[in-house]
C-alpha positions in Angstrom: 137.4 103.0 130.9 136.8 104.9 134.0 134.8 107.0 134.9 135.1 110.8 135.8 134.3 111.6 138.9 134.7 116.1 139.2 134.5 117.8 136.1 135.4 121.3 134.6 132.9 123.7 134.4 133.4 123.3 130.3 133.1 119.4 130.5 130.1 119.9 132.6 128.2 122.6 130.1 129.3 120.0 127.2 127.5 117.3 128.9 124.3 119.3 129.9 124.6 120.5 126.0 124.0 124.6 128.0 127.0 127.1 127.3 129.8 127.5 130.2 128.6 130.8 131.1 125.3 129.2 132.4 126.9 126.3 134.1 128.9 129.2 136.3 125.8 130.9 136.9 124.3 127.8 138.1 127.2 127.3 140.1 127.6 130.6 141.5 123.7 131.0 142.8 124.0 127.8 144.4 121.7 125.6 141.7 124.8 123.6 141.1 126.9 122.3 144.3 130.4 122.0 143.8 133.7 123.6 145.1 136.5 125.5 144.1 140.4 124.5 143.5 142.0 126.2 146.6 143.7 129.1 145.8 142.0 129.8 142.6 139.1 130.5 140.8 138.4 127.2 138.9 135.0 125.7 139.9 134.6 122.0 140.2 131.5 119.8 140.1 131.2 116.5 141.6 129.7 113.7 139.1 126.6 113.1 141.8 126.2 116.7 142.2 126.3 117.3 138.3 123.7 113.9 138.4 121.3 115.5 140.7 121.6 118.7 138.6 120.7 117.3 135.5 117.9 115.3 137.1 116.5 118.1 138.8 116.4 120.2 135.6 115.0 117.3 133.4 118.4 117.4 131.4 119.3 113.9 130.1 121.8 112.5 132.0 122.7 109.5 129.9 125.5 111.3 128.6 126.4 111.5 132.5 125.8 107.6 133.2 127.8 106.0 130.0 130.3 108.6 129.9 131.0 108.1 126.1 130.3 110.2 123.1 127.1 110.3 120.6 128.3 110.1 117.0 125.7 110.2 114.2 126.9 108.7 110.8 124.3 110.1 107.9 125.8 108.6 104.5 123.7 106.6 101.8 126.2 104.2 101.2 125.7 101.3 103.8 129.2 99.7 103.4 130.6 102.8 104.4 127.8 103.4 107.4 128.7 100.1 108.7 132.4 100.6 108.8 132.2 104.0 110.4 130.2 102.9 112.8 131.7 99.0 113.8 135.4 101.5 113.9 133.9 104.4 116.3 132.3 101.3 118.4 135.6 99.2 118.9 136.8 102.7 120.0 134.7 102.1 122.7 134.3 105.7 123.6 131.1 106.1 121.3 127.5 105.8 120.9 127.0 105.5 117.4 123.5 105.9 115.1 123.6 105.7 111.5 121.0 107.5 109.1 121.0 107.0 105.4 118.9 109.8 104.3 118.5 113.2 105.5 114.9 112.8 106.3 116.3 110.1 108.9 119.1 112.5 109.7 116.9 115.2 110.9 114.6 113.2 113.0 117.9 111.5 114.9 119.6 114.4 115.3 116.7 115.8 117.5 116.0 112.4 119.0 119.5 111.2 120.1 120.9 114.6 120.7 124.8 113.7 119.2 127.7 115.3 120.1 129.0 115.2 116.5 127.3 114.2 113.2 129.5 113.1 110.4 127.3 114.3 107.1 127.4 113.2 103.5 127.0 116.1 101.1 125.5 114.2 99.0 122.4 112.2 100.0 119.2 111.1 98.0 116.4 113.0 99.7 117.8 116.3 100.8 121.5 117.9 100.3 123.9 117.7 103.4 123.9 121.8 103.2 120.6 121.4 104.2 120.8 119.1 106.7 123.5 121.4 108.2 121.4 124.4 107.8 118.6 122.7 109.9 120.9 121.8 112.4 122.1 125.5 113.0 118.1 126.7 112.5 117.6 124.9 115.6 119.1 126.3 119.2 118.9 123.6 121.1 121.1 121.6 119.1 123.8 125.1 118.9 126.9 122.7 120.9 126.3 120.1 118.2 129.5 119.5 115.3 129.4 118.8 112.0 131.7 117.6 109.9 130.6 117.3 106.2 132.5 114.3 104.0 131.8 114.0 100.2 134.1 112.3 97.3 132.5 114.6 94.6 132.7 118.6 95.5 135.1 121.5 94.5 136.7 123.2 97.0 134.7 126.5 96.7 131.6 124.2 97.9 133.3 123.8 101.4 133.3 127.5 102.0 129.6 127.5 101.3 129.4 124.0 103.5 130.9 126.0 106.4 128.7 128.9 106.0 125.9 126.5 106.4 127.1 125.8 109.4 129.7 122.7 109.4 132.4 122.6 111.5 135.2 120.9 109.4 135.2 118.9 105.8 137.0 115.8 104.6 137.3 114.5 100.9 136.7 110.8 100.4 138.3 108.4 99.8 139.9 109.1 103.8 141.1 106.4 106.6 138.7 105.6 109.3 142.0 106.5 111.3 142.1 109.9 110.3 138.3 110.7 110.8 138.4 109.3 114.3 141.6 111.9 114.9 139.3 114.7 113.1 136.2 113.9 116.0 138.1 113.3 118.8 140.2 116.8 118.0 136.6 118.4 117.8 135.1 116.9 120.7 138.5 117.5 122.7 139.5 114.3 123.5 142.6 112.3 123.4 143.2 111.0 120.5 143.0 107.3 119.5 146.0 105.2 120.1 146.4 103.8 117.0 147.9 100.2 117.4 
């Protein structure tokens, strides 16, 4: 895989985990180098410019450096754990952390910083809804997605899943094929070419 070398203003506030507004304000007062598409307005920024920029303002830049994607599993059942995580891995776009408890969840989720955490409703410490709620209590971790899975919930749950701040919800039994579509569809990336 290779890596990016300019990025969008979008990809760039994705990275640095800040909304686009203050990547083009950063841009704009000069905090950010970079240049703009001739003829238009679109800003560009340079990977070593967006490097020094993250540096500078003690962002992580290991999002920068291995140019994948941080995926959290949190599910009590191991098999399953496993198997996400071995299938997001030979994706090879993905850094992958499983949790299997919500206590653990929490902890990792402020630790590892994910792009994406895919959430079992139903965990043995503390409810997923929970979990989610936490997530969205806490602002640094607002560009973070959630998508909730669970074999054992009506559908009038998902509604109250979402208002606690999920992004999406999938009923097991589902393919690991249609999960990875589901995440790289949130994350906006190309999908998986399935073999």
């Amino acid at each position: 895989m290779s890596l990016k070398t300019v990025f969008t203003t979008g990809e760039a506030a994705k990275i640095c985990k800040v909304s686009q507004q203050t990547i083009i304000r950063c841009f704009d007062n000069g905090a950010l180098k970079g240049f703009r598409v001739p003829g238009s307005r679109f800003r560009r920024i340079p990977r070593n410019e967006l490097f020094n920029f993250m540096r500078d303002n003690g962002i992580p830049t290991d999002a920068l450096e291995s140019g994948k994607r941080k995926l959290l599993v949190v599910d009590d059942d191991v098999e399953l754990s496993e198997l996400l995580r071995d299938s997001f891995l030979r994706d090879g776009r993905f850094e992958v952390k499983v949790a299997n408890n919500g206590f653990d969840a929490g902890m990792m989720v402020k630790e590892f910083l994910p792009d994406i955490v895919v959430l079992d409703i139903m965990l043995p410490d503390i409810n997923g809804k929970e979990v989610c709620q936490r997530i969205r209590s806490d602002s640094t971790l607002e560009s973070v997605k959630v998508i909730c899975i669970s074999g054992m919930i009506e559908q009038d749950k998902v509604a109250d899943l979402k208002a606690a701040g999920a992004d999406d919800f999938m009923q097991k039994p589902f393919t690991v094929e249609k999960l990875l579509d589901r995440v790289c569809d949130m994350l906006e990336m190309e999908r998986a070419a399935n073999a």
